[in-house]
C-alpha positions as CSV (number, residue, x, y, z in Angstrom):
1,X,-0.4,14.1,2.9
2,X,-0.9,17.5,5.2
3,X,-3.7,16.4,8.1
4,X,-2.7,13.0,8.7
5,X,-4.9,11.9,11.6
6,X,-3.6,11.5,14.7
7,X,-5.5,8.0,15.6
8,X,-6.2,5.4,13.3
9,X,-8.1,1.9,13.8
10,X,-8.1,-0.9,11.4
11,X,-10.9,-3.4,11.3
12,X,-11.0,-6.7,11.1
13,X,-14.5,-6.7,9.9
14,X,-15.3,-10.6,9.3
15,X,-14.7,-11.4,12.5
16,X,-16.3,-8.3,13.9
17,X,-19.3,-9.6,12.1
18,X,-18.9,-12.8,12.9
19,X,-18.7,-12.3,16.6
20,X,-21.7,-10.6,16.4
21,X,-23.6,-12.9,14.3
22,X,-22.9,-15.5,17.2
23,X,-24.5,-13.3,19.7
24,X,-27.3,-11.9,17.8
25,X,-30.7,-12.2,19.0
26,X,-32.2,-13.3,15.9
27,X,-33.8,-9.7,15.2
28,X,-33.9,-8.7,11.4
29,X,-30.2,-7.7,10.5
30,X,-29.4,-7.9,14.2
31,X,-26.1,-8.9,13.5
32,X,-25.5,-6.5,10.9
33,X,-27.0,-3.6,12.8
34,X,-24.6,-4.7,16.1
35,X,-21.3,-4.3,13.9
36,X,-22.5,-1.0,12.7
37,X,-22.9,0.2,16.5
38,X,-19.6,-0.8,17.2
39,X,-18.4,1.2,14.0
40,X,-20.0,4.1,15.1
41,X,-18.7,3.7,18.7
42,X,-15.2,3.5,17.1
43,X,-15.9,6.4,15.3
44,X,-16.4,8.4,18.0
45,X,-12.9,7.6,19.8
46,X,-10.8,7.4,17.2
47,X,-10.2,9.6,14.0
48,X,-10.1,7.6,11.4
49,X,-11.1,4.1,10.2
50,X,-10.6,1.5,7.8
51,X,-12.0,-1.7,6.9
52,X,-10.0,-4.3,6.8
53,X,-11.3,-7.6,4.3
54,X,-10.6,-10.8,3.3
55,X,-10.0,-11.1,-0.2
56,X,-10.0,-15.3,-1.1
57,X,-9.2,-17.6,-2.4
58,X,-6.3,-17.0,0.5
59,X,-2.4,-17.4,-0.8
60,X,-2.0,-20.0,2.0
61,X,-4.3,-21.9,0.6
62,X,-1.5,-22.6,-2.6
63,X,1.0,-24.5,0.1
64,X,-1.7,-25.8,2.0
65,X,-5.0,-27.0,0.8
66,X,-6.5,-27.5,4.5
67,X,-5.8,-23.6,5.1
68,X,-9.6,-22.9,7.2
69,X,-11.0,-26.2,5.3
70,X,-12.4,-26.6,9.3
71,X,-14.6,-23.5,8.3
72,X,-18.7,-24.0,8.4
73,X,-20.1,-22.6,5.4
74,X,-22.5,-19.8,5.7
75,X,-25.7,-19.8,6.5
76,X,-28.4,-18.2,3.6
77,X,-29.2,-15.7,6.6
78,X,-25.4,-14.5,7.8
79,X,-24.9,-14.2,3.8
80,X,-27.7,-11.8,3.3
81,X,-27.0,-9.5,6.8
82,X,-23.0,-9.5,5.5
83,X,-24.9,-8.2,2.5
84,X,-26.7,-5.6,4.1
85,X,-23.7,-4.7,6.3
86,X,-21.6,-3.9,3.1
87,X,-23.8,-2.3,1.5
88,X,-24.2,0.4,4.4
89,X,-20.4,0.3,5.0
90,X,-20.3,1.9,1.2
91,X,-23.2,4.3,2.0
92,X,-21.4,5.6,5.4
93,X,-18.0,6.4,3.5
94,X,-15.7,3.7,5.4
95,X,-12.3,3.3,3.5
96,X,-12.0,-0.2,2.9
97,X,-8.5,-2.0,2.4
98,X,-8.3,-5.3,0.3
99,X,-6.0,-7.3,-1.8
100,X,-6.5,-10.2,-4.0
101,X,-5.3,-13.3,-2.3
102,X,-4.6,-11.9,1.0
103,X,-6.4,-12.1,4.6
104,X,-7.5,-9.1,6.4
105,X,-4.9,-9.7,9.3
106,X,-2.2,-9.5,6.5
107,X,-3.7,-6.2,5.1
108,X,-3.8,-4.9,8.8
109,X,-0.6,-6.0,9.3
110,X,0.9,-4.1,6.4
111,X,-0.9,-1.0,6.8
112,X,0.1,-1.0,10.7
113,X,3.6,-0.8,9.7
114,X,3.5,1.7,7.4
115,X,1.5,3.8,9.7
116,X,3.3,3.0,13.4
117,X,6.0,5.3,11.2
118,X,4.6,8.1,11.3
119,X,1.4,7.6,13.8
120,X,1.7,7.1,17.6
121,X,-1.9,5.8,17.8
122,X,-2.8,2.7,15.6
123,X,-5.2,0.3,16.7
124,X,-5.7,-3.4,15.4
125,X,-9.6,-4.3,16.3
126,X,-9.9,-7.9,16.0
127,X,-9.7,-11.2,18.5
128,X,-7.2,-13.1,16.3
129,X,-4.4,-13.8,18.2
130,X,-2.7,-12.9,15.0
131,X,-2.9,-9.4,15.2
132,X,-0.5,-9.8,18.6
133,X,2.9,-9.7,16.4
134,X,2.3,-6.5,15.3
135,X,2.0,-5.1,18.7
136,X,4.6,-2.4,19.8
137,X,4.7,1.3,21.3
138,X,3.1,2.6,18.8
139,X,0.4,-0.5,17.5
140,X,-2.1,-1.8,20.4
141,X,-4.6,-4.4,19.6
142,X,-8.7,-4.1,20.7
143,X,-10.4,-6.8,21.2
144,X,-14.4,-6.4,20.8
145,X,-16.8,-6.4,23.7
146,X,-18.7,-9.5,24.3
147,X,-21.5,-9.7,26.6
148,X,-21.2,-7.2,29.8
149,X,-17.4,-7.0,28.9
150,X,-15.8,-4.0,28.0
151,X,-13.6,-3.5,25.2
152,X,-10.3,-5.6,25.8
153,X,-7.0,-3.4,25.0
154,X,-3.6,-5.2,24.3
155,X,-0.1,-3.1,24.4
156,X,2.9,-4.8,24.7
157,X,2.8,-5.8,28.0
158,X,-0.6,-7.2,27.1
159,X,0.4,-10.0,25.1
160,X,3.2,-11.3,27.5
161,X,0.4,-11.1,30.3
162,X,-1.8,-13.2,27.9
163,X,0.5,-15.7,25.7
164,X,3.8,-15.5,27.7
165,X,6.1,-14.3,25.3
166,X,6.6,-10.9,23.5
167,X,5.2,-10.1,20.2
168,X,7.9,-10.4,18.0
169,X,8.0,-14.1,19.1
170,X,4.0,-14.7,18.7
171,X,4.6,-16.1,15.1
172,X,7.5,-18.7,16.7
173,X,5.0,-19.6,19.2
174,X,1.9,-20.3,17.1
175,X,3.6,-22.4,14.6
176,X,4.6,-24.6,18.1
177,X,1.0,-25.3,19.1
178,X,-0.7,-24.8,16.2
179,X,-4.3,-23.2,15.6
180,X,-7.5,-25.0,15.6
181,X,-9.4,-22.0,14.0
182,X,-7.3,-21.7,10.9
183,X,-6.6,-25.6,10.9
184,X,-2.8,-25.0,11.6
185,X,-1.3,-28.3,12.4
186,X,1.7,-27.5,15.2
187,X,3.5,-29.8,17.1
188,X,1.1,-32.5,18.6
189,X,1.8,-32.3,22.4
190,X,3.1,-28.5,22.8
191,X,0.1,-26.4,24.1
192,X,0.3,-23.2,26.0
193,X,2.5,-23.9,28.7
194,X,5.3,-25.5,26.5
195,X,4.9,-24.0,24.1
196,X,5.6,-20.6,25.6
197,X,8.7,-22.1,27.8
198,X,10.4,-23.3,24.3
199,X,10.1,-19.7,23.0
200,X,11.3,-17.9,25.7
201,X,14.3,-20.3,26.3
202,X,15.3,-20.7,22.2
203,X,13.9,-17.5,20.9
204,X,13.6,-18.7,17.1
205,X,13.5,-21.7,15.1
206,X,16.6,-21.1,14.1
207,X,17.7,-21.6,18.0
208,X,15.8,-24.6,18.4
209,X,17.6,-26.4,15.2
210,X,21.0,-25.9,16.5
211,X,19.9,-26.9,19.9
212,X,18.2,-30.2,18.7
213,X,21.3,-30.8,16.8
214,X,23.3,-31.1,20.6
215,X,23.8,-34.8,21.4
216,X,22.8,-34.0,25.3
217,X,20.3,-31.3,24.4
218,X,18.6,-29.7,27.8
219,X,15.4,-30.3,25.8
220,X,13.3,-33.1,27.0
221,X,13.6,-36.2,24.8
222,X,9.3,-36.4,24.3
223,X,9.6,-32.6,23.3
224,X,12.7,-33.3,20.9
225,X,11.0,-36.4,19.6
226,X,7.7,-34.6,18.9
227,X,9.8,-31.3,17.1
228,X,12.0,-34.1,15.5
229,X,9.2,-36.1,13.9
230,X,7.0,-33.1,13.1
231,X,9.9,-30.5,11.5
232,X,8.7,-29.9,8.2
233,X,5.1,-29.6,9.8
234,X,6.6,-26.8,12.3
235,X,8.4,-24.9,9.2
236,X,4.9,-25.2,7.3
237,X,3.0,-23.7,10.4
238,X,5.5,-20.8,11.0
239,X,4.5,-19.9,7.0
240,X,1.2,-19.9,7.7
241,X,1.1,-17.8,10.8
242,X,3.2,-15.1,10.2
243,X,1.4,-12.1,8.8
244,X,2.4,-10.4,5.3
245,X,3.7,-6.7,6.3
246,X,4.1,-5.9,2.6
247,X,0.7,-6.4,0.8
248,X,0.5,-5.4,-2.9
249,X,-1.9,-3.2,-4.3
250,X,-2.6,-1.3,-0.9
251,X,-2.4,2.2,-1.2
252,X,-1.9,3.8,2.3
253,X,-2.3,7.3,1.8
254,X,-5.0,7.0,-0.7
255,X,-7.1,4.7,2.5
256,X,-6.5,8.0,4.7
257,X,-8.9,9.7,3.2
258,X,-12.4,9.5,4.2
259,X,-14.7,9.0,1.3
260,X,-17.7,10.7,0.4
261,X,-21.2,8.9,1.9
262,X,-23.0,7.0,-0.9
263,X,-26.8,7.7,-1.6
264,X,-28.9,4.9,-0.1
265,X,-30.2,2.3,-2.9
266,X,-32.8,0.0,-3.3
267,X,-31.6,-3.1,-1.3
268,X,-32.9,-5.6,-3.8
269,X,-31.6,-4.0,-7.0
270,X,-27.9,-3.8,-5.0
271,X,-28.1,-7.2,-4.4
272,X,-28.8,-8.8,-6.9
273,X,-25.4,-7.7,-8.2
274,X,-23.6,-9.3,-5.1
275,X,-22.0,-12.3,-5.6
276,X,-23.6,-15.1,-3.4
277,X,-20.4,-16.3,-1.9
278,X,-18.9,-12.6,-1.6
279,X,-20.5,-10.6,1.2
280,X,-18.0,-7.9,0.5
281,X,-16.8,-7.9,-3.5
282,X,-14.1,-6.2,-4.5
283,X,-14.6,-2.6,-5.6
284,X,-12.6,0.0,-6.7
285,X,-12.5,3.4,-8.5
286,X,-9.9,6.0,-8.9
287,X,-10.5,9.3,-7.3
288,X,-8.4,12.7,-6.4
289,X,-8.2,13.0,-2.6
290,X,-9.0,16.4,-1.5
291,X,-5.4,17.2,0.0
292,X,-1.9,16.1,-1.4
293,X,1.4,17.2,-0.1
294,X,3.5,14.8,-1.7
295,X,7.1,15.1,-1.9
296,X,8.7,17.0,-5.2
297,X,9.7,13.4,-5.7
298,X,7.0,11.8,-5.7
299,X,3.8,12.0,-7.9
300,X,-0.2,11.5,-6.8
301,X,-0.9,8.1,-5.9
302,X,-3.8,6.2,-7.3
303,X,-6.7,6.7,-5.2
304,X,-9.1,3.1,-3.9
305,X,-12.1,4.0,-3.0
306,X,-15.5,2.0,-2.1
307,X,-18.0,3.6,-4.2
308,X,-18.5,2.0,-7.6
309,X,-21.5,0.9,-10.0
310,X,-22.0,-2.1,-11.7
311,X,-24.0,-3.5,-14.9
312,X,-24.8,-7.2,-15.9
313,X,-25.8,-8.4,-19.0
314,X,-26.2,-12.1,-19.5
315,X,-24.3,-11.9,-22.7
316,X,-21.2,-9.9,-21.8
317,X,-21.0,-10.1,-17.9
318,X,-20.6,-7.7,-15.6
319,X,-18.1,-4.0,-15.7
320,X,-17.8,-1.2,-13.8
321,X,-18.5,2.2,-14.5
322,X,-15.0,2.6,-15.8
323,X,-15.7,-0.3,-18.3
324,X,-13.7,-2.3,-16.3
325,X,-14.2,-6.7,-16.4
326,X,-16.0,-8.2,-12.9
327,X,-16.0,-11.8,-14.4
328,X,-14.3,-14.2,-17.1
329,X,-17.3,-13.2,-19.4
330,X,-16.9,-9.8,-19.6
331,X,-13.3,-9.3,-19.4
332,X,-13.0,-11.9,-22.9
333,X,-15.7,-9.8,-23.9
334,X,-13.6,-6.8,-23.8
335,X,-10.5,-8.9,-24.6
336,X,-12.1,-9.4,-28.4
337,X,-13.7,-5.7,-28.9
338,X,-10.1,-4.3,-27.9
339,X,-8.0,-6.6,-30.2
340,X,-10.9,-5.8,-32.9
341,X,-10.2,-1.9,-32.4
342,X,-6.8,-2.2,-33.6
343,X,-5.4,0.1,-30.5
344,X,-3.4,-2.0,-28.9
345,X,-1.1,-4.2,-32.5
346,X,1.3,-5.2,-29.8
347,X,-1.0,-8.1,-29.2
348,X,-1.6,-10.4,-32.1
349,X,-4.8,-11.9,-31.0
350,X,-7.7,-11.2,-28.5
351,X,-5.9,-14.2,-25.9
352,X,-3.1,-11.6,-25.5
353,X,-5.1,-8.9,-24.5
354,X,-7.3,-11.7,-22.5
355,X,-3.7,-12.2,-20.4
356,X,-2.7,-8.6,-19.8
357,X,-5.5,-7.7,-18.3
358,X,-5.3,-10.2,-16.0
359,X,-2.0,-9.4,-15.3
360,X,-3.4,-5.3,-14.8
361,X,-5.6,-6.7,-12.9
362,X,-3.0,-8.9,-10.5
363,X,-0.9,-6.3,-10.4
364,X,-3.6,-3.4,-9.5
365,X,-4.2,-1.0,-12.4
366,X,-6.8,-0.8,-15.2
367,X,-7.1,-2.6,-18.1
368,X,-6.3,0.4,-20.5
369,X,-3.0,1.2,-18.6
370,X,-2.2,-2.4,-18.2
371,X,-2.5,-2.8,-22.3
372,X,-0.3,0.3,-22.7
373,X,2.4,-0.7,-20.6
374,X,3.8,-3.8,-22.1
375,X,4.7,-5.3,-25.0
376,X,5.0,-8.9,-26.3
377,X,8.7,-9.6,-26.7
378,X,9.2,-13.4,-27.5
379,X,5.6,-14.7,-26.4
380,X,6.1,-13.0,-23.3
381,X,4.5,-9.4,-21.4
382,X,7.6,-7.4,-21.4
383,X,6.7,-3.9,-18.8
384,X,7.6,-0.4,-19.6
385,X,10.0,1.2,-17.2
386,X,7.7,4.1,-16.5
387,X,4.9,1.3,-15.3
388,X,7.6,-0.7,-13.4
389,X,8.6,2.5,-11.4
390,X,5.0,3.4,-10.7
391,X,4.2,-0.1,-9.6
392,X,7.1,0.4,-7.2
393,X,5.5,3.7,-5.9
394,X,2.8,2.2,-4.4
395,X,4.4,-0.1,-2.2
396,X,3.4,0.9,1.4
397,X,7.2,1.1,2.1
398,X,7.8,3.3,-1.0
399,X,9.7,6.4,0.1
400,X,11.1,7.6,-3.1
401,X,12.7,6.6,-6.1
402,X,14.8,9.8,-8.4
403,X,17.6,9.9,-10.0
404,X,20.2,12.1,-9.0
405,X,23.1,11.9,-11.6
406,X,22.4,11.7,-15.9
407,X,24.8,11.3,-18.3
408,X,25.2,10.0,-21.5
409,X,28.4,7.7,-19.5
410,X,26.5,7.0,-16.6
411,X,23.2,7.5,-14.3
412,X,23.0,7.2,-10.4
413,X,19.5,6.9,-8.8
414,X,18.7,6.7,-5.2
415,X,16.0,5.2,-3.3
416,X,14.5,4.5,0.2
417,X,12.4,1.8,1.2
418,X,10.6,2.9,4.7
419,X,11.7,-0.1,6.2
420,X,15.3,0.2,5.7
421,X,17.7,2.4,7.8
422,X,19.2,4.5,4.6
423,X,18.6,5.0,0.9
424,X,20.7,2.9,-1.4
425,X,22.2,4.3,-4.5
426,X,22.3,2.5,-7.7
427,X,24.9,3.6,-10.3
428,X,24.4,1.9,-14.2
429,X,27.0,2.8,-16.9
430,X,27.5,2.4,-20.7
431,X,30.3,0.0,-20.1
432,X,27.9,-2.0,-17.7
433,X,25.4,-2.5,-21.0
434,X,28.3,-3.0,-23.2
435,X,29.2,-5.7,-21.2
436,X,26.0,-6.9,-20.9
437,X,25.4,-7.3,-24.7
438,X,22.8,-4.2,-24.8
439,X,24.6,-1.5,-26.6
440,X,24.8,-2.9,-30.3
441,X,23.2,-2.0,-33.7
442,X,19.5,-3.8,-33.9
443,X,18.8,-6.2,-36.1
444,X,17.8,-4.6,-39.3
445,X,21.4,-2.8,-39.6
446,X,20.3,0.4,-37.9
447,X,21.4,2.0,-34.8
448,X,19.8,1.3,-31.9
449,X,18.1,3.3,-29.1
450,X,21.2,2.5,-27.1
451,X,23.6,3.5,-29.4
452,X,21.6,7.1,-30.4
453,X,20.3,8.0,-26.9
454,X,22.1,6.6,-24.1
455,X,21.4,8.7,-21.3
456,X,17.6,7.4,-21.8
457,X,18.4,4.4,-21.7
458,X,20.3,4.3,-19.2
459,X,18.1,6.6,-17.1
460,X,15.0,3.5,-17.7
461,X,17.4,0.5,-17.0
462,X,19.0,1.8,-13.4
463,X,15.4,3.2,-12.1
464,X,14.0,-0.3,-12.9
465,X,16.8,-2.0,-11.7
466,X,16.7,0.0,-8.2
467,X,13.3,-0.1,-8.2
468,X,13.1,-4.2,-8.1
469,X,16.1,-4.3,-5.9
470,X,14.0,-2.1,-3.5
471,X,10.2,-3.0,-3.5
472,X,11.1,-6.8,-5.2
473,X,7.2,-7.6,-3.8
474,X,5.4,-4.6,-5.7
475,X,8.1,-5.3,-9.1
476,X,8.5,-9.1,-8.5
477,X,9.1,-10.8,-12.2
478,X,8.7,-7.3,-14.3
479,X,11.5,-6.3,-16.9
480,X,12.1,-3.4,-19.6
481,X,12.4,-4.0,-22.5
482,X,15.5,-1.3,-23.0
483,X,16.8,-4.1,-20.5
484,X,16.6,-6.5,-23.1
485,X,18.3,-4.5,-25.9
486,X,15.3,-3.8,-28.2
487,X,15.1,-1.0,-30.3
488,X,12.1,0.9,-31.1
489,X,12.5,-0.1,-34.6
490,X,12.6,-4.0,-33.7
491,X,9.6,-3.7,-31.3
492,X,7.4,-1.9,-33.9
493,X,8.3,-5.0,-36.5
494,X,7.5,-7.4,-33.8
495,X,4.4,-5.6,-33.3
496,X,3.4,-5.7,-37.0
497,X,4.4,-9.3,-37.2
């Protein structure tokens, strides 16, 4: 993308809002109408921004149930100003980041990295001591104004002055004492001045195993008695602090690009299609942004974008514009119209279609793409190489993915993950699928797809196989069928079956 802006800040807006909402001085949407001041003030010094949300029910949550269970519920009054604070967020154009499952700090964490390559000037605006592993050179943190303070900035030197150790170690530190806001349990009896002096001294948790492990360990017995007894609740807490620098489902170009102001709408009739315990509901739309310059690699990116309308009925639920499912209702709703319309035979019954799209829906796409790229192979969704490799494209560390060598004998593509040093090449021959049982006449006596076209075949199994081996997060548990050794012939008759 040509025009990449030269300073970007990422906003953590729950806790923007919830700072505020503290402070407020009861006024109608005082809170609400504070947060938007400090947007605009961001605006002003900074070139671009992005909202940054929580999407729950949180991942951590799976591997520990009292993930934030410490959390007050909201009030009826902070739900209706977060209302009235998204709502205007939409109307002013802010790009707004999200993931299912995943914490804003996890979505700022991810789209920091992908932008600290590339962008000298990325700001994390949030309190949460979180956000202080993912400062370096090139990624400060801001910390919001309270009272007659001015706004707090945290480089690298920062966040020694303030925690004692340096950001990469913040996530080793943490999971020592623990965190009281997000209920993570620690060590009992390591707070910030031990904690900090076991970090700088062991470095990792690695360290700290092989030193317990010495008879005559340098560490005091209390300490090695308290890391002893609480191990397994150590390991747990360094899970749950450490941020997720490879979202799914993020887009990062697509978020550079400012989109266009919504036209205001009646509050009341906008609300009432806002889920109570959503201030912020999960929206999405595909649009073209104004300026590509993607590489000759690399095609356009699906576009997120704020602006979306919604209809309820009390029969069917509630869809998009785009006729895409909000709710359980409407999406079985759609799930028996579709298997009804006969589009899609690959699915036998209206519970198949019911469990793509909520696979599309995991995995980020529509429900119509979703349908078209798999199959049922054996009671199981079975992906389409040309889905898997587009799933893999929009991982924020997605560089490229071509191939560079074709033949009928064998084909070598090559990729690059931002985060690694080099591409990697990935070479797949005809012997390789002999050998792995592929090449072979299908089962009604015919030959098979791998047996009349090779090269295609081979061309679909080495750029899926590269492309899991690369971006395993954004490809995780997805297979082609050519990678199971079906022909065209045999999918159609288990289609028809």
């Amino acid at each position: 993308m040509s025009n990449r802006p030269k300073s970007i800040a990422l906003v953590d807006i729950s806790y923007l809002f919830k700072k505020r909402w503290v402070t407020h001085d009861g006024s109608p949407m005082g809170a609400a109408k504070s947060v938007l001041r400090d947007l605009e003030s961001l605006r002003h010094g900074v070139e671009h921004v992005i909202i940054c949300r929580d999407a729950p029910p949180y991942k951590r949550a799976e591997v520990y149930p009292d993930y934030k269970a410490n959390r007050p519920e909201q009030e009826p009054e902070e739900r209706l100003q977060r209302k009235h604070l998204w709502l205007e967020l939409k109307r002013q154009g802010f790009s707004v980041a999200s993931s299912p499952g995943a914490e804003a700090d996890d979505v700022m964490a991810t789209l920091a990295f992908a932008y600290s390559q590339w962008c000298s000037d990325v700001r994390l605006v949030g309190p949460d001591k979180d956000m202080a592993q993912c400062v370096c050179e090139r990624v400060v943190q801001y910390i919001p104004p309270q009272g007659d303070k001015d706004w707090i900035v945290r480089n690298e030197a920062g966040v020694v002055a303030k925690f004692g150790v340096i950001p990469l170690h913040m996530p080793f530190l943490q999971a020592l004492i623990g965190d009281k806001s997000d209920n993570v349990p620690g060590v009992p009896g390591l707070g910030p001045v031990k904690g900090p002096q076991l970090v700088t001294k062991y470095k990792s948790i690695v360290h700290l195993a092989e030193a317990l492990a010495v008879p005559e360990s340098s560490i005091p017995p209390g300490i090695a008695k308290a890391l002893t007894d609480h191990w397994a609740q150590l390991k747990l807490s360094l899970d749950l602090v450490t941020l997720d620098k490879n979202v799914a489902g993020l887009d990062a170009e697509a978020l550079l690009v400012r989109a266009e102001p919504e036209p205001e709408e009646p509050a009341q009739n906008a609300m009432d299609n806002e889920p109570a315990n959503d201030p912020e509901p999960e929206v999405e739309v595909e649009s073209k942004p104004a300026d590509w310059a993607a590489k000759p690699e690399q095609m356009a990116r699906r576009v997120r974008s704020p602006q979306v309308l919604t209809t309820t009925h009390a029969k069917y639920g509630i869809v998009t514009d785009k006729l895409q499912p909000l709710d359980l209702t409407s999406a079985y709703a759609i799930s028996e119209w579709l298997h009804r319309g006969h589009l899609f035979p690959q699915y036998k019954n209206e519970a198949q279609v019911f469990t793509i799209i909520a696979r599309g829906k995991e995995l980020g796409i529509g429900m119509i793409a979703a349908l078209s790229g798999h199959h049922i192979i054996d009671g199981k969704p079975v992906t389409q190489a040309d889905l898997i490799r587009a799933l893999a494209e929009r991982d924020p560390n997605y560089e490229y993915l071509m191939p560079i060598e074709m033949s009928a004998q064998k084909v070598t593509w090559r990729g690059k993950n931002r985060s690694h040093p080099s591409h990697v090449d990935y070479t797949y021959t005809i012997e390789d699928a002999k050998q792995a049982g592929l090449v072979r006449a299908s089962n009604y006596g015919k030959p098979s797809n791998w047996q009349t076209r090779p090269q295609d075949m081979l061309v679909k199994t080495a750029g899926t196989k590269l492309a899991r081996l690369l971006w395993p997060s954004a490809t995780f548990g997805l297979y082609c069928p050519e990678e199971m050794g079906y022909s065209h012939e045999e999918l159609e008759s288990r289609e028809a079956a």
